[in-house]
C-alpha positions in Angstrom: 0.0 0.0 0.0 2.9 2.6 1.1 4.8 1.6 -2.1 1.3 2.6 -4.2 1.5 5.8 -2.5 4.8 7.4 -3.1 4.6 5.7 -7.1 1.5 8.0 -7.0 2.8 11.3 -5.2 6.0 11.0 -7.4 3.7 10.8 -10.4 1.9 14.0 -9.4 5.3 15.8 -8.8 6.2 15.0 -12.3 2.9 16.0 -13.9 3.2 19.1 -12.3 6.7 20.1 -13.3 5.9 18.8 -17.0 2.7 21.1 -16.9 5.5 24.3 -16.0 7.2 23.5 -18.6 4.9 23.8 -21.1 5.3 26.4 -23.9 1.6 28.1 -24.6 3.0 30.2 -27.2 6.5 30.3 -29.4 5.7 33.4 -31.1 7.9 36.0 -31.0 7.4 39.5 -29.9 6.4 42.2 -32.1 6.3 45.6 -30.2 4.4 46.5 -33.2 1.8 44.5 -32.7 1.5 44.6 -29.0 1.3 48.5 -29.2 -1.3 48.3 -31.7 -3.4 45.4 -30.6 -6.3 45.6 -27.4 -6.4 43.8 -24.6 -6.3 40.1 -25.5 -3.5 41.1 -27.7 -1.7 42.4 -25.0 -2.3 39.5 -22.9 -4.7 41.1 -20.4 -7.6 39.2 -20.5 -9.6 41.5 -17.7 -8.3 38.9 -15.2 
């Protein structure tokens, strides 16, 4: 039972750091753009 347990708890540890890791978005920055574009463009999404 305890060996189920940590198999489990290391499992969540690596989910979690594989879920930082991800990359949402590879674009690159255009100042251009940003200073042009609204609020979802400039990633502020009212939150």
């Amino acid at each position: 039972m305890k060996q189920k347990t940590k198999i489990f708890a290391l499992s969540m540890v690596f989910v979690f750091l594989l879920a930082c890791g991800v990359v949402v978005n590879n674009e690159k920055f255009d100042s251009a753009k940003w200073k042009n574009g609204d609020e979802r463009a400039r990633g502020n999404n009212g939150l």
